[in-house]
Short mmCIF file of the C-alpha atoms (twelve columns), coordinates in Angstrom:
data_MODEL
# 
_entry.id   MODEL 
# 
loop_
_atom_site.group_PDB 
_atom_site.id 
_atom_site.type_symbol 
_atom_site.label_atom_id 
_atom_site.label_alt_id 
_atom_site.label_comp_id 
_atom_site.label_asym_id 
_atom_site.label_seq_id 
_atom_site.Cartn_x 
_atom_site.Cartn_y 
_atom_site.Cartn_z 
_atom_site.pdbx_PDB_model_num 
ATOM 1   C CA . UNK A 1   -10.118 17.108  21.530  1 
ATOM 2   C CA . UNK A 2   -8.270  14.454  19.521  1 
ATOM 3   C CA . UNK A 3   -5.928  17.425  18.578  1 
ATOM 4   C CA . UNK A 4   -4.857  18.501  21.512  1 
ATOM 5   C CA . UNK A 5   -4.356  14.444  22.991  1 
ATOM 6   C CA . UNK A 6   -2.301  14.320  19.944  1 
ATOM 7   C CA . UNK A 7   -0.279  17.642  20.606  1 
ATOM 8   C CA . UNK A 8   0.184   16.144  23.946  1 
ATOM 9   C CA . UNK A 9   1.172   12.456  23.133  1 
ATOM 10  C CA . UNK A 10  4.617   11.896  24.891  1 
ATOM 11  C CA . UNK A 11  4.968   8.461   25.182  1 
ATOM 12  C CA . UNK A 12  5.587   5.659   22.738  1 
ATOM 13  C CA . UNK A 13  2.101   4.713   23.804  1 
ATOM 14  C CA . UNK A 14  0.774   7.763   23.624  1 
ATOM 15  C CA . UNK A 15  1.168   7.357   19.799  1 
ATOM 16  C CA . UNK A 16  -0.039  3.948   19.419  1 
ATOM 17  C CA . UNK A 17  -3.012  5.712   20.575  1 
ATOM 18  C CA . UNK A 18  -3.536  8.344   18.478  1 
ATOM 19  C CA . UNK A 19  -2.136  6.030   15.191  1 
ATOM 20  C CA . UNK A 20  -4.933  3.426   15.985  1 
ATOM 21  C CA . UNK A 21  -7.925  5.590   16.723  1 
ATOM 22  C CA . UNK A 22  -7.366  7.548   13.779  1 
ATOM 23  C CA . UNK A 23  -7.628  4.378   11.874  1 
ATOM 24  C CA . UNK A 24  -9.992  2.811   13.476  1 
ATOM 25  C CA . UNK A 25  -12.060 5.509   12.925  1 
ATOM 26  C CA . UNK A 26  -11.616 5.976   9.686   1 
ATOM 27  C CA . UNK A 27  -13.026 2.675   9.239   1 
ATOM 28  C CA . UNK A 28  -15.725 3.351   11.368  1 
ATOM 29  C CA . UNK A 29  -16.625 6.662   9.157   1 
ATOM 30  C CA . UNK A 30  -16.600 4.775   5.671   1 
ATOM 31  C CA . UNK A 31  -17.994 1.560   6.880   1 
ATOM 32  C CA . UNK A 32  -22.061 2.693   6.273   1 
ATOM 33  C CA . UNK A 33  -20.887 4.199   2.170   1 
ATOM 34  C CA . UNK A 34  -19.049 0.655   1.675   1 
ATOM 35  C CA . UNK A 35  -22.828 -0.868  2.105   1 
ATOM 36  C CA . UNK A 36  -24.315 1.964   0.290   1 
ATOM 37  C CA . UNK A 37  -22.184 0.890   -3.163  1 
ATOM 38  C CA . UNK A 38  -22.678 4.420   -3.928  1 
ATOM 39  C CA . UNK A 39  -18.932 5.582   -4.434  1 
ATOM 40  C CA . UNK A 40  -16.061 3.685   -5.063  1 
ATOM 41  C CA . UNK A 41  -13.933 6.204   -3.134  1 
ATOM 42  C CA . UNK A 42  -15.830 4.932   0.118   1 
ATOM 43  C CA . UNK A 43  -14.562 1.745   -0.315  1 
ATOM 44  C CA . UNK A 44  -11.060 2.766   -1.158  1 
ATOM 45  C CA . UNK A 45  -10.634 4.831   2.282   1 
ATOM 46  C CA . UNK A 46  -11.962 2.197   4.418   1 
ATOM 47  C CA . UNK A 47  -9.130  -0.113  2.705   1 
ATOM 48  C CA . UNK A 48  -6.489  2.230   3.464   1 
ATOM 49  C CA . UNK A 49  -7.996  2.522   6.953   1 
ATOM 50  C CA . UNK A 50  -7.999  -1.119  7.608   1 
ATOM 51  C CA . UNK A 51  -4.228  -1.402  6.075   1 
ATOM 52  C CA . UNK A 52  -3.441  2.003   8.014   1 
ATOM 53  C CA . UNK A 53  -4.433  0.160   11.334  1 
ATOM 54  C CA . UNK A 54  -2.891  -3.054  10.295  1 
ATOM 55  C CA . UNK A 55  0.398   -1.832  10.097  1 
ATOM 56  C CA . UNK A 56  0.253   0.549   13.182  1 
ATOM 57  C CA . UNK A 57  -0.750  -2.503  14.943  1 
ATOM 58  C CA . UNK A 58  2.324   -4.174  13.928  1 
ATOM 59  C CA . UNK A 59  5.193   -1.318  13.900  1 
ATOM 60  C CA . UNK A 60  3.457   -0.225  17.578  1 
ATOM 61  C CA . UNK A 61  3.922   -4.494  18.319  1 
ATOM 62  C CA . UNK A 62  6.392   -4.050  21.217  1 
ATOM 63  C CA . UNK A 63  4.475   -1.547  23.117  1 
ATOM 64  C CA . UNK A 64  0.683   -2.808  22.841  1 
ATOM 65  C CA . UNK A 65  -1.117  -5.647  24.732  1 
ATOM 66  C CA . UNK A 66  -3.745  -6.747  22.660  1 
ATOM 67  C CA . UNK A 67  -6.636  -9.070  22.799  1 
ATOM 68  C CA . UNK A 68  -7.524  -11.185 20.206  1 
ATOM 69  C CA . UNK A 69  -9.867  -9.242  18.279  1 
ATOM 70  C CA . UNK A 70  -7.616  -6.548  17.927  1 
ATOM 71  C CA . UNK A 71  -4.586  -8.336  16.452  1 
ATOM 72  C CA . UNK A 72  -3.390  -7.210  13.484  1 
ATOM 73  C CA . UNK A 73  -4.398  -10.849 11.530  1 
ATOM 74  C CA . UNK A 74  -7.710  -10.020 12.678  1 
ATOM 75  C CA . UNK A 75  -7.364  -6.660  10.376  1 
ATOM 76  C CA . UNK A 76  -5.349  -8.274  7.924   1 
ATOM 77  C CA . UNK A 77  -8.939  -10.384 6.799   1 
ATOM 78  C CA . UNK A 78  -10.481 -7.476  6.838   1 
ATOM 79  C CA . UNK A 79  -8.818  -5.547  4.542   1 
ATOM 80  C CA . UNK A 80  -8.065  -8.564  2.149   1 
ATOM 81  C CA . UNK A 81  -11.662 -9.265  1.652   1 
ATOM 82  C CA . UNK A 82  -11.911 -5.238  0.991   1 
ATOM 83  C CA . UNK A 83  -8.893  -5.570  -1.314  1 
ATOM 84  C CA . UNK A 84  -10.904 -8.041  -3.613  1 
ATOM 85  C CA . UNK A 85  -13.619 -5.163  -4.406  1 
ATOM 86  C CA . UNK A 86  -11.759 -2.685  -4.320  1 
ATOM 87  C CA . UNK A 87  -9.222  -4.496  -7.067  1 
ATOM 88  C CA . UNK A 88  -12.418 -5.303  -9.337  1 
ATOM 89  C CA . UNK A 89  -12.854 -1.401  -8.969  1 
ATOM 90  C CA . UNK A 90  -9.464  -0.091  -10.169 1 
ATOM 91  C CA . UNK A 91  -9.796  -2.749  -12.863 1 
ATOM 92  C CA . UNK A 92  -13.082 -1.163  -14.148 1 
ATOM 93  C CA . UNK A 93  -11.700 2.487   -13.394 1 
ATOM 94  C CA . UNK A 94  -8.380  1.696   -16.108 1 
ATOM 95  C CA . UNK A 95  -10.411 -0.086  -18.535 1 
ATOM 96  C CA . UNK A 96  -13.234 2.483   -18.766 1 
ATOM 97  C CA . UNK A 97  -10.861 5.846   -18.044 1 
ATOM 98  C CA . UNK A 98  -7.841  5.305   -19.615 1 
ATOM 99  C CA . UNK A 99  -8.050  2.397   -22.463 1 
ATOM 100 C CA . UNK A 100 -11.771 1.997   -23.552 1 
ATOM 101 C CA . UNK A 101 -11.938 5.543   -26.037 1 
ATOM 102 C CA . UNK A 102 -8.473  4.490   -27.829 1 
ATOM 103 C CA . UNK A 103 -9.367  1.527   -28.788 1 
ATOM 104 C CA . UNK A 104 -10.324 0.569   -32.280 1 
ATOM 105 C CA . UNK A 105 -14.379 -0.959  -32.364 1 
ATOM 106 C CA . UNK A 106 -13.081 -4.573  -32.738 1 
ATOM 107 C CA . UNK A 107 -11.570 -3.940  -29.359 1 
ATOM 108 C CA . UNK A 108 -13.802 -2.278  -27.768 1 
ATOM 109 C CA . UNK A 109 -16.366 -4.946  -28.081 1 
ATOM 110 C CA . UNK A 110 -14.793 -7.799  -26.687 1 
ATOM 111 C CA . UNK A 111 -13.930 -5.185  -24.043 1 
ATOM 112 C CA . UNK A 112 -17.521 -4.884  -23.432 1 
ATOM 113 C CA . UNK A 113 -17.521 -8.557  -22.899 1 
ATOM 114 C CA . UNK A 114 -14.638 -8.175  -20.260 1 
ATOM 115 C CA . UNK A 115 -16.396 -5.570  -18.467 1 
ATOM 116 C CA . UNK A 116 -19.353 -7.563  -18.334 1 
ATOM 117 C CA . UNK A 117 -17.369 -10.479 -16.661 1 
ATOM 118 C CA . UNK A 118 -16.005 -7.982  -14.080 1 
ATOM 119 C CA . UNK A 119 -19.620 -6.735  -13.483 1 
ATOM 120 C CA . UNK A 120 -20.697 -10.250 -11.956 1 
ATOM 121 C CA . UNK A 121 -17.260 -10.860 -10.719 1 
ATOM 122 C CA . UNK A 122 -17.778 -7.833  -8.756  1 
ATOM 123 C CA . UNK A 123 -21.544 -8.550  -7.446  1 
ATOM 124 C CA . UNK A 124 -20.417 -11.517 -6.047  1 
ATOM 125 C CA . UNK A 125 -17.736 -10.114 -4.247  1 
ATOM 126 C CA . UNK A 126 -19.872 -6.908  -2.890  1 
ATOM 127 C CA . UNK A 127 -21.828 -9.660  -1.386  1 
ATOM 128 C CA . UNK A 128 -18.946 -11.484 0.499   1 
ATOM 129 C CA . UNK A 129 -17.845 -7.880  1.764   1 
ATOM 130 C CA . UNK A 130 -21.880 -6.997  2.636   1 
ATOM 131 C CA . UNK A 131 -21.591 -10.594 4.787   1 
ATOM 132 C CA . UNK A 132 -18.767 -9.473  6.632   1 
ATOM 133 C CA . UNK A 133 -19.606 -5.958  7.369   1 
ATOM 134 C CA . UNK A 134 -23.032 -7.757  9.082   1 
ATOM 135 C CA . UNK A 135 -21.735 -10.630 10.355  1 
ATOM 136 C CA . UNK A 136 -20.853 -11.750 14.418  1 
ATOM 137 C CA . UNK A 137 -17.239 -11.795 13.457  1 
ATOM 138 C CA . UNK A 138 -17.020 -8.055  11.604  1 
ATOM 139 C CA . UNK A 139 -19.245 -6.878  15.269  1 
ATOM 140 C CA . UNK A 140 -16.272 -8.672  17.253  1 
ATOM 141 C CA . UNK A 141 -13.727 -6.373  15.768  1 
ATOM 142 C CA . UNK A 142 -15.191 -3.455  16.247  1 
ATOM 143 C CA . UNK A 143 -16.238 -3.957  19.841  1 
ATOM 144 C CA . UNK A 144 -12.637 -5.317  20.865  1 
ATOM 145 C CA . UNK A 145 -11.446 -1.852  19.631  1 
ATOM 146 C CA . UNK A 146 -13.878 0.334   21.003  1 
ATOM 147 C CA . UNK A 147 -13.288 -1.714  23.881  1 
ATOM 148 C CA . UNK A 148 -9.455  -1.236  23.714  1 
ATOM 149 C CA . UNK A 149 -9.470  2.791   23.014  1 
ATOM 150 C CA . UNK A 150 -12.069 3.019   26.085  1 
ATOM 151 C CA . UNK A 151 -9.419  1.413   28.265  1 
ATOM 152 C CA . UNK A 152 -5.597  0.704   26.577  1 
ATOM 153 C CA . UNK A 153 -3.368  -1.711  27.867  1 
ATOM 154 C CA . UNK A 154 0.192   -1.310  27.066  1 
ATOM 155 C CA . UNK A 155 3.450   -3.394  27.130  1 
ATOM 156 C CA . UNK A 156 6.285   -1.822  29.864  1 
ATOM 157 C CA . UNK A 157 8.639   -0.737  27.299  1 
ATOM 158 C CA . UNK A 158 5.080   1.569   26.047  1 
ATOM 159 C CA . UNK A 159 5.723   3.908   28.746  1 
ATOM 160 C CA . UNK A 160 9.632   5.138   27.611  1 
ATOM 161 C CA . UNK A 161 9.376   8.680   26.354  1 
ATOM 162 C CA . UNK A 162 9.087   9.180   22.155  1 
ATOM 163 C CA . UNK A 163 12.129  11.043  22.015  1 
ATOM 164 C CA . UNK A 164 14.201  7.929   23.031  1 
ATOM 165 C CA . UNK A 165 12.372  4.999   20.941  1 
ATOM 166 C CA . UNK A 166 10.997  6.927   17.949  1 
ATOM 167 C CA . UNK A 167 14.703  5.860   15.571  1 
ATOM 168 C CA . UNK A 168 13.648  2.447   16.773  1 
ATOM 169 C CA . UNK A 169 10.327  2.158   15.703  1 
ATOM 170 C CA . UNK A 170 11.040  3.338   12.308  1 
ATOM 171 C CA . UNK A 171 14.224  1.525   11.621  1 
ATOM 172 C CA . UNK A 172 12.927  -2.275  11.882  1 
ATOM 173 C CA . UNK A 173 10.552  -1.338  8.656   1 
ATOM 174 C CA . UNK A 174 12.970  0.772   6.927   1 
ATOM 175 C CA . UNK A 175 15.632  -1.734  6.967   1 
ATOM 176 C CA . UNK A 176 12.961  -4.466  5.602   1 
ATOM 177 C CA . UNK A 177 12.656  -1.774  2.704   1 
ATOM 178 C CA . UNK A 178 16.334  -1.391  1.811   1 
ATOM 179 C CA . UNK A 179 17.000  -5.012  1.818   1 
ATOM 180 C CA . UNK A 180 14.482  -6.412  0.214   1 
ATOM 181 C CA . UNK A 181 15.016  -8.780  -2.918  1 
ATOM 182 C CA . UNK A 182 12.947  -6.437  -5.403  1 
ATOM 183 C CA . UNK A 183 15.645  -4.060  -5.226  1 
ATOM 184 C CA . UNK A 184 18.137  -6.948  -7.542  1 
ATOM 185 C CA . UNK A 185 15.630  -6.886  -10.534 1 
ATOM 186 C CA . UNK A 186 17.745  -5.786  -13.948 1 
ATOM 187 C CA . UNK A 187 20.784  -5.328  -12.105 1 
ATOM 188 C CA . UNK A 188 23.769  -7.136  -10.863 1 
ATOM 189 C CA . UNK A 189 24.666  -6.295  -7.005  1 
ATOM 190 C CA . UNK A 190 28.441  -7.703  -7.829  1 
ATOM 191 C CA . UNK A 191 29.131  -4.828  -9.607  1 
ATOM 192 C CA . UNK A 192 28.231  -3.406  -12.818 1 
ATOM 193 C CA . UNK A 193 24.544  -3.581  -14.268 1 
ATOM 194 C CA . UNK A 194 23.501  -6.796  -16.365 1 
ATOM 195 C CA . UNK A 195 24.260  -6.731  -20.082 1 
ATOM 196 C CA . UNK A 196 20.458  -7.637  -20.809 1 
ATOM 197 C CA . UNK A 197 18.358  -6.612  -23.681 1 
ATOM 198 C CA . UNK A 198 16.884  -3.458  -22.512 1 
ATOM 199 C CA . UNK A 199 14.187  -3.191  -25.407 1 
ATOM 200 C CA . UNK A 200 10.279  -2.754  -24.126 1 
ATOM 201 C CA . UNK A 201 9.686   -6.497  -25.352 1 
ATOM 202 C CA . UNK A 202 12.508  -7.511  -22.966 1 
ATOM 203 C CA . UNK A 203 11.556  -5.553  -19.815 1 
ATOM 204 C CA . UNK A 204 7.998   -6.996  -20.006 1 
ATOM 205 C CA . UNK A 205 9.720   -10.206 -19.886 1 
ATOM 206 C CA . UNK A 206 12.072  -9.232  -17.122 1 
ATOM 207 C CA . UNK A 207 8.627   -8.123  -15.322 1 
ATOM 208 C CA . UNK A 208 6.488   -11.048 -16.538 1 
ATOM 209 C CA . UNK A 209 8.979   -13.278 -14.639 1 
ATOM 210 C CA . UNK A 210 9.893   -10.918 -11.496 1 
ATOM 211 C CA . UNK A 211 7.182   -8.756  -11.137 1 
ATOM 212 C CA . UNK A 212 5.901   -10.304 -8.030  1 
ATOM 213 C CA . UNK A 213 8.964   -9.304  -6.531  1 
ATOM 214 C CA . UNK A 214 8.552   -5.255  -7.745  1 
ATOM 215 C CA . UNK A 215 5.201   -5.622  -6.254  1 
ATOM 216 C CA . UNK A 216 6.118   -7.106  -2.622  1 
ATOM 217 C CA . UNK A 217 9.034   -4.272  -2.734  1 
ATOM 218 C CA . UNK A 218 6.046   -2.224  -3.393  1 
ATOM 219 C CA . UNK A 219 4.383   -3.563  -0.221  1 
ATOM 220 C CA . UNK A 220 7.464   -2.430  2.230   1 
ATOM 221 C CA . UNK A 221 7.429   0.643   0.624   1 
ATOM 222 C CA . UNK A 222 3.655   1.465   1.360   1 
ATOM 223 C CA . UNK A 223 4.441   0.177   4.949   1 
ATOM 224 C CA . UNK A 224 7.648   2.707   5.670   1 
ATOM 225 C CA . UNK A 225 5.411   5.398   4.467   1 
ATOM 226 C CA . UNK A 226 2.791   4.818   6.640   1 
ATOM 227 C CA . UNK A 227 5.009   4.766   9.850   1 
ATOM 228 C CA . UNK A 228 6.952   7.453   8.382   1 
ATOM 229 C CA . UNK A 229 3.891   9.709   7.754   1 
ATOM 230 C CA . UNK A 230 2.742   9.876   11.545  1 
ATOM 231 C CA . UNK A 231 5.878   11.502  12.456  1 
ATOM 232 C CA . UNK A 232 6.636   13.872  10.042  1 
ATOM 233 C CA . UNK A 233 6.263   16.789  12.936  1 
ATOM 234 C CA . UNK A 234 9.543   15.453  14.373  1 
ATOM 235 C CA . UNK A 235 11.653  15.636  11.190  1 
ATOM 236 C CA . UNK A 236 12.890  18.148  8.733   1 
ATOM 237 C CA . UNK A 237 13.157  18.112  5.266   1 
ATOM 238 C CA . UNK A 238 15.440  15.390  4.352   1 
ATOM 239 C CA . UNK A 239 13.350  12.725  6.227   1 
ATOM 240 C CA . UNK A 240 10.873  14.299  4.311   1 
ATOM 241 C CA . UNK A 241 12.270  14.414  1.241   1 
ATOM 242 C CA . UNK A 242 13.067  10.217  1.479   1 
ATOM 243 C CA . UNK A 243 9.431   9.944   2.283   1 
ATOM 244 C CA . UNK A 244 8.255   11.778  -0.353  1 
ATOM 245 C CA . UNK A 245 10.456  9.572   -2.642  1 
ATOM 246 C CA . UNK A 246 9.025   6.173   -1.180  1 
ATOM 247 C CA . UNK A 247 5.806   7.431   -1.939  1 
ATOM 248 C CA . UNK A 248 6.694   7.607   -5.549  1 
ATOM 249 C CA . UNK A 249 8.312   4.395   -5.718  1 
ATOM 250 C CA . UNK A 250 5.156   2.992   -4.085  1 
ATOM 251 C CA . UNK A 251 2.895   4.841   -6.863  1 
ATOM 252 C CA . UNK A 252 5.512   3.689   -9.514  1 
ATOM 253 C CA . UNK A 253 5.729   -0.095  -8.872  1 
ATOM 254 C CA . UNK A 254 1.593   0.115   -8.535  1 
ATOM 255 C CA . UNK A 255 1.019   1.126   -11.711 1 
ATOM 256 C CA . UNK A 256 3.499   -1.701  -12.963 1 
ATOM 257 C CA . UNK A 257 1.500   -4.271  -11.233 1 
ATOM 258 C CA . UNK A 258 -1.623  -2.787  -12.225 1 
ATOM 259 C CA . UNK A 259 -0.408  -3.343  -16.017 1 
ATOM 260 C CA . UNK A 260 0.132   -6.722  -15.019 1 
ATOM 261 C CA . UNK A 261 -2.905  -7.479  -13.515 1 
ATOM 262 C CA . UNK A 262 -5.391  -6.055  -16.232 1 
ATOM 263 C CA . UNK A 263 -3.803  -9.002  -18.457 1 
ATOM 264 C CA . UNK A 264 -4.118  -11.335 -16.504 1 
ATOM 265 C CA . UNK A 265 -7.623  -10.721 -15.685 1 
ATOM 266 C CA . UNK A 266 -7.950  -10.282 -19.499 1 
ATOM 267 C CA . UNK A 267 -6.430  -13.376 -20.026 1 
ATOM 268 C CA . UNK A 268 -8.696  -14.762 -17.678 1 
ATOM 269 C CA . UNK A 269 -11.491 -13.590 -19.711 1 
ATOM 270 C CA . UNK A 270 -10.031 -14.965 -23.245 1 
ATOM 271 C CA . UNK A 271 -8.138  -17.908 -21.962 1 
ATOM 272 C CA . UNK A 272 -7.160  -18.642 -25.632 1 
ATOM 273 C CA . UNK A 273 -7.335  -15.762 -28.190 1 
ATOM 274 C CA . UNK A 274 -6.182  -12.652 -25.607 1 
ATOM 275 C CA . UNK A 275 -3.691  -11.712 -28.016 1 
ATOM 276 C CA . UNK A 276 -5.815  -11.814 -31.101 1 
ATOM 277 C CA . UNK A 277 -9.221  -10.484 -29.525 1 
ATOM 278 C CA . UNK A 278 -6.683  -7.041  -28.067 1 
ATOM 279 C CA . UNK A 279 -3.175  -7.168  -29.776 1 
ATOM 280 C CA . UNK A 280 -3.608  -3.157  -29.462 1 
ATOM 281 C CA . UNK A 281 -4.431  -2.795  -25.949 1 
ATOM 282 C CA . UNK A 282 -2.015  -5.392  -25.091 1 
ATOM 283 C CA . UNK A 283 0.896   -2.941  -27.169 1 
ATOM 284 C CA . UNK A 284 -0.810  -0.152  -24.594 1 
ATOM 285 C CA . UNK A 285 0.174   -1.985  -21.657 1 
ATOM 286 C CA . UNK A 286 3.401   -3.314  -22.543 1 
ATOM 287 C CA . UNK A 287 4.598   0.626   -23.338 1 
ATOM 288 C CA . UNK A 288 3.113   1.540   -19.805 1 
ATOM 289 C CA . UNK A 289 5.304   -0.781  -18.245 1 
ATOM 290 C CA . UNK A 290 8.160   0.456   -20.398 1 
ATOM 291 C CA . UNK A 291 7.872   3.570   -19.629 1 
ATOM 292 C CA . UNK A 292 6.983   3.140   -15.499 1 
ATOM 293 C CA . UNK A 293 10.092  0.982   -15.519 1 
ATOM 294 C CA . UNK A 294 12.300  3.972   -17.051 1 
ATOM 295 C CA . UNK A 295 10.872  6.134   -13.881 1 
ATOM 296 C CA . UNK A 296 11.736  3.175   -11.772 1 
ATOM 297 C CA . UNK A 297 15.377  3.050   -12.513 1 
ATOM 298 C CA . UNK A 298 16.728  5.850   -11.297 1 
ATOM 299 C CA . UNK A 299 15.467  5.747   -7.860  1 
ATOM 300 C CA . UNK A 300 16.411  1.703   -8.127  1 
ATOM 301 C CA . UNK A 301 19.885  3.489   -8.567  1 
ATOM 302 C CA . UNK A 302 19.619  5.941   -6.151  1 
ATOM 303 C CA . UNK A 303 18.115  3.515   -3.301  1 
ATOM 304 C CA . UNK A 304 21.035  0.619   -3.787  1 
ATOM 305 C CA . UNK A 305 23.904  3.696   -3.396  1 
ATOM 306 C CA . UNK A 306 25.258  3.806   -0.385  1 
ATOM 307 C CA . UNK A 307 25.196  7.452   0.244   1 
ATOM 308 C CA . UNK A 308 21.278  7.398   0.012   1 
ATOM 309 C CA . UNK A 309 20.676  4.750   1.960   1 
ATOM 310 C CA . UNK A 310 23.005  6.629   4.758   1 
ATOM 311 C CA . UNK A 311 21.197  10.145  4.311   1 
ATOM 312 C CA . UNK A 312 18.050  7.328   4.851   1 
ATOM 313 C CA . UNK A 313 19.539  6.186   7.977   1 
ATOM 314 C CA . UNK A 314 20.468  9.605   9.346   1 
ATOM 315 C CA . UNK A 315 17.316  11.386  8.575   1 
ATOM 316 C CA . UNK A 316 15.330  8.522   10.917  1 
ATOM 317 C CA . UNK A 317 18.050  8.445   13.817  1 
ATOM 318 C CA . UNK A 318 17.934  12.247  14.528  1 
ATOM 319 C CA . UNK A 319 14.210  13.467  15.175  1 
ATOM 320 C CA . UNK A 320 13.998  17.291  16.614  1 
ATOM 321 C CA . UNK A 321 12.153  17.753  19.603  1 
ATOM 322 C CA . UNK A 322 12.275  20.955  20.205  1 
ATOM 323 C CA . UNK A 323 8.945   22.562  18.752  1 
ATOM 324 C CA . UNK A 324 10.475  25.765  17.518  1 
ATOM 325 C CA . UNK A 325 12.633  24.086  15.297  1 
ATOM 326 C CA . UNK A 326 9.435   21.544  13.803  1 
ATOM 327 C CA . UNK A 327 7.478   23.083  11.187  1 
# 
């Protein structure tokens, strides 16, 4: 049934609709495992739901009327108190996965000790996200959308066929992609690149002073892809090609902030001896970063050329409509 509304979804509105029940109820489907504390993969979908829905709610802004327990702030609590667990869980993931076995034994104990600090760290959080997930406020949100998918209410402009708004919709975000500062880090936009020190010590520099900035590029990257993905039926290869592409960057610039934010959290943990309780796993992360920043570059490159950033353009201002030609 939600198929074939989809299939038939003509309208601007139309796909409001079928963007924010899918994520809506992809909350709703996770919500029950997130109490459990079973899997950690519960948890992460009902994240990606609530940011899903968040930024549907906000790219879909000029064709929804919403009340005000459907606004996308509303969501955006939501999924930050989610975001705190579901941190603490990555955190435990890399440390026990990928660092913990190649480690020497000195190391390895104190990261015992770490792990043990995340353990609590992480009870009391499950606790703050058990609260909400029971609480009057949590029960407000999901009756305001149940409520809303029952009976939608849309803005005028809601009704004007796909066909003729869909470059629109996906331009605003796209644009807040391309231009955003993150895009200046290690290079000068005047002309040629910087003549920095492009050793691994001096990168994790560069990104212990801009990082923040790699990771809020990172943010507008995750948003364009999820507008982007809903409407891959209407495009052909080079739309899909760029999205494809922001996904990496996304996945790139994660793993560079994830680097970033194991040390602090380990610094967190040994305020004053970090770097003599875990010089080696410290060396780990600082070739990580290296080496994600080498497969940053080139599609930092690629992304400030012109010609991309046209073939960007162009893929997003001519969908195809006719379904013989959509694969």
């Amino acid at each position: 049934m939600k198929g074939e509304f989809e299939r038939g979804a003509k309208t601007l509105a139309d796909w409001a609709y079928v963007a924010i029940e899918k994520h809506f109820q992809k909350i709703l489907q996770h919500e029950a495992g997130v109490l459990r504390d079973e899997d950690p993969e519960e948890l992460h979908q009902m994240r990606v739901g609530t940011r899903r829905l968040r930024a549907t709610l906000t790219g879909f802004a000029p064709a929804l009327e919403l009340s005000k327990a459907t606004r996308p702030e509303r969501v955006g609590k939501i999924a930050r108190v989610l975001g705190q667990l579901r941190d603490l869980d990555v955190l435990k993931e890399a440390l026990t996965t990928h660092y913990e076995t190649v480690l020497p034994k000195k190391e390895q104990k104190s990261l015992k000790e770490a792990l043990k600090v995340l353990e609590s760290r992480r009870e009391r959080i499950f606790e703050e996200v058990s609260t909400l997930l029971k609480s009057p406020s949590y029960d407000t949100f999901v009756r305001g959308f149940k409520n809303w998918l029952e009976k939608p209410t849309y803005q005028p402009i809601g009704h004007l066929a796909i066909e003729i708004v869909l470059p629109d919709l996906l331009l605003p975000q796209s644009s807040r992609f391309l231009l955003h500062e993150g895009w200046s880090i290690g290079v000068n936009l005047t002309g040629e690149e910087n003549e920095i020190d492009r050793t691994p010590e001096a990168i994790d520099r560069l990104l212990e002073k801009e990082g923040i900035l790699l990771h809020e590029l990172r943010k507008e990257a995750k948003r364009s892809r999820y507008n982007m993905e809903l409407f891959t039926r209407f495009y052909g290869g080079q739309y899909k090609k760029h999205l494809e592409e922001i996904k990496k960057i996304q996945e790139i610039l994660g793993e560079i902030q994830d680097c970033h934010i194991l040390s602090e959290f380990l610094a967190g943990v040994f305020p004053k001896s970090l770097a003599r309780e875990m010089p080696t796993l410290l060396e780990i992360f600082q070739k990580n970063r290296y080496q994600k920043w080498l497969e940053w570059r080139p599609l930092q490159r690629k992304y400030l050329d012109a010609n991309t950033r046209k073939s960007l353009h162009e893929a997003i201002l001519y969908p195809v409509f006719d379904k013989t030609e959509i694969n």
